[in-house]
C-alpha atoms as one frame of an Amber mdcrd trajectory, in Angstrom:
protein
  70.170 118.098 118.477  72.372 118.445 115.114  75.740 118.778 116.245  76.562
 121.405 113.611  73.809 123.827 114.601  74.954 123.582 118.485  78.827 124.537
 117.214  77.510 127.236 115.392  75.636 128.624 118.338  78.507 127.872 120.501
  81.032 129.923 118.284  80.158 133.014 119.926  81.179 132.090 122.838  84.559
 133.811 123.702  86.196 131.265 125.997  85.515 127.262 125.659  85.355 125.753
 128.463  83.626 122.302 129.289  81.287 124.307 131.985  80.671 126.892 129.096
  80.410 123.918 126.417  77.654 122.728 128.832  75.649 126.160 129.623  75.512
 126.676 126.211  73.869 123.432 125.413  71.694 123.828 128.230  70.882 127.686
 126.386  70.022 126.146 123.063  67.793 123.603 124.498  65.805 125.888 126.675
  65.511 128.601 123.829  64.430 125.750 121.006  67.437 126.247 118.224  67.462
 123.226 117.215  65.555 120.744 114.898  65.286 117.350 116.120  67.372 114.912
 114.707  66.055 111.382 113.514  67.182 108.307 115.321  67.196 104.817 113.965
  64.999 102.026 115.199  66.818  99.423 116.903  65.336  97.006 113.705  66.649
  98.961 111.814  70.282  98.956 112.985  70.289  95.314 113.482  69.388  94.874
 109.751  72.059  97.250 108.310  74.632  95.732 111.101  73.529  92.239 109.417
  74.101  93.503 105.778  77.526  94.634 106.396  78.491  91.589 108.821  77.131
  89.453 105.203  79.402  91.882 103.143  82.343  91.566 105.218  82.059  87.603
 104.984  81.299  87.456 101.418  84.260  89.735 100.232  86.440  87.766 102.836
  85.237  84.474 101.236  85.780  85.965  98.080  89.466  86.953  98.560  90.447
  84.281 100.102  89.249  82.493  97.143  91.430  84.597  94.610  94.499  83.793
  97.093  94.161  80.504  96.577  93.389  80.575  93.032  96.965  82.748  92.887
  98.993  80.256  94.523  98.071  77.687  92.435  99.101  79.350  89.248 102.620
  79.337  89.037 101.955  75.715  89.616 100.151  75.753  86.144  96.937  74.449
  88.058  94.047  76.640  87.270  90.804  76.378  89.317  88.120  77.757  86.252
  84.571  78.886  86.743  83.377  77.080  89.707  80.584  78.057  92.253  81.459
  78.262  95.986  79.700  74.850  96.767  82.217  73.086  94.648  85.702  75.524
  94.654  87.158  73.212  97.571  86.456  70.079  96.129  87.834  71.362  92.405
  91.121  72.411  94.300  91.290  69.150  96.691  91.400  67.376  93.278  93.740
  69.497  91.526  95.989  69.461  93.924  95.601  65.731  94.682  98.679  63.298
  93.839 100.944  66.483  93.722 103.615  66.559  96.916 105.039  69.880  96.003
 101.491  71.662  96.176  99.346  69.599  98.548  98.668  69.049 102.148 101.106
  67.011 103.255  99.235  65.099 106.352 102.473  63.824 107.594 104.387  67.346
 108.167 100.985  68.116 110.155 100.483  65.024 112.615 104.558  65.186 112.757
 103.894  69.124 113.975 101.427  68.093 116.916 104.128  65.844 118.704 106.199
  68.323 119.913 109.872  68.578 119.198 110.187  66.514 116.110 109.169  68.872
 113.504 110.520  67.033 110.725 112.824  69.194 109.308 116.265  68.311 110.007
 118.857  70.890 111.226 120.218  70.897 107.662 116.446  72.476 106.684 115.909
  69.569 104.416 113.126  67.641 105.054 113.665  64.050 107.097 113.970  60.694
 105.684 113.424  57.160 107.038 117.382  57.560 106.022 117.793  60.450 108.729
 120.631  59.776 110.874 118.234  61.991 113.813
């Protein structure tokens, strides 16, 4: 049943109630006011649930993309046209030999060993010179 055709017939009813909600449901369906309503195939809700799952990734992909591409600029490093096979190569190589920009793998495997975080107190980053 269309949901706006049962409110309509239930307007007229002077007190709403659940119970009432109910018996005048139950009214409309024994008395045939309504048009049936079409329901989707379950095929056919997987496919559109598919097609926006593929939207949702694509547009993620997409800005993520455009993030990156943003934080490299005031660098003066500009990605250009690439496709998406070859964007994370084109900014692994833009970005290589350049400390203030890249990964540094260091900082990282430093990270996983606990308290050392390498960063002294001072917030400047540690030296073989560091008196910690």
């Amino acid at each position: 049943m269309e949901a706006r055709q049962v409110k309509a017939a239930l307007s007229a009813m002077p007190v709403k109630t659940d119970r009432n909600d109910a018996r005048g449901i139950a009214q409309v369906a024994r008395t045939g006011w309504f048009k049936p309503v079409h329901v989707k195939s379950i095929d056919s809700q997987q496919a559109r649930t598919l097609t926006a799952a593929r939207k949702h990734v694509v547009r993620s992909v997409a800005a993520a993309e455009h993030v990156i591409r943003g934080l490299l600029r005031p660098f003066g490093l500009k990605v250009g046209v690439v496709s998406q096979i070859s964007f994370a190569a084109r900014v692994r190589d833009l970005v290589a030999g350049r400390r203030h920009v890249g990964f540094d793998h260091g900082a990282a495997s430093r990270r996983t060993r606990g308290a050392d975080a390498g960063v002294c107190p001072t917030a400047s980053p540690c030296t073989e010179e560091c008196p910690r």
